[in-house]
N, C-alpha and C positions, 0 to 999 in steps of 0.2 A: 147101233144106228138109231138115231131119233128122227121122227118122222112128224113133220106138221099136217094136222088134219082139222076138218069142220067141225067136226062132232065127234070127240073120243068115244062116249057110249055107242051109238050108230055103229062103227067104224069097229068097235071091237066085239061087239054081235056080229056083223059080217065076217070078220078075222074068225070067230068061236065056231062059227054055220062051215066054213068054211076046212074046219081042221086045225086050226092054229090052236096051240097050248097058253090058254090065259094065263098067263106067274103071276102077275096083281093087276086086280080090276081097277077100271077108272076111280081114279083119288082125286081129289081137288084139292092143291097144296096152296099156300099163303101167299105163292109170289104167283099167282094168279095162273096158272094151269091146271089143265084137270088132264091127267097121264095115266098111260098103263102100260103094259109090260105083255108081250108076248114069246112065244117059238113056233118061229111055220115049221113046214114037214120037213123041212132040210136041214134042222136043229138050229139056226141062226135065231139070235135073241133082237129083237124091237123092242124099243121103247117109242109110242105114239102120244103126241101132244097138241092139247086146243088150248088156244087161251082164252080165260072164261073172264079176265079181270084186269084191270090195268091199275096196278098196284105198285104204290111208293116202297122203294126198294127196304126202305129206314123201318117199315112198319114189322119186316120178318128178319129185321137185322143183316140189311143186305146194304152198301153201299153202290150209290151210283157213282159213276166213272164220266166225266164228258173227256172226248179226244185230245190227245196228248196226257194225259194222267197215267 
């Protein structure tokens, strides 16, 4: 499940205080998110994500798609 949030760091302090098993700390990847990876106490796996960038898809080798393509 991914989950859109304000502030990944924040958000995954709270998750950490909280109990949840960090799997990987907030990254900040090329296509403009900064994500991370959790397990609450009920073993279910998150993935939480903010977007930090608004970033041309072509720069990380991504193409963009308008509707109908």
């Amino acid at each position: 499940m991914l989950v859109r949030v304000e502030d990944a760091d924040a958000h995954c302090a709270r998750a950490a205080a909280a109990g949840a098993e960090i799997l990987q700390p907030p990254t900040t990847f090329p296509f403009g998110e900064r994500q991370y990876h959790a397990r609450d106490l009920g073993g279910h796996r998150w993935t939480f994500s903010a977007t930090v960038a608004d970033v041309d898809p072509a720069t990380w080798g991504g193409e963009l798609l308008t509707p109908g393509t």
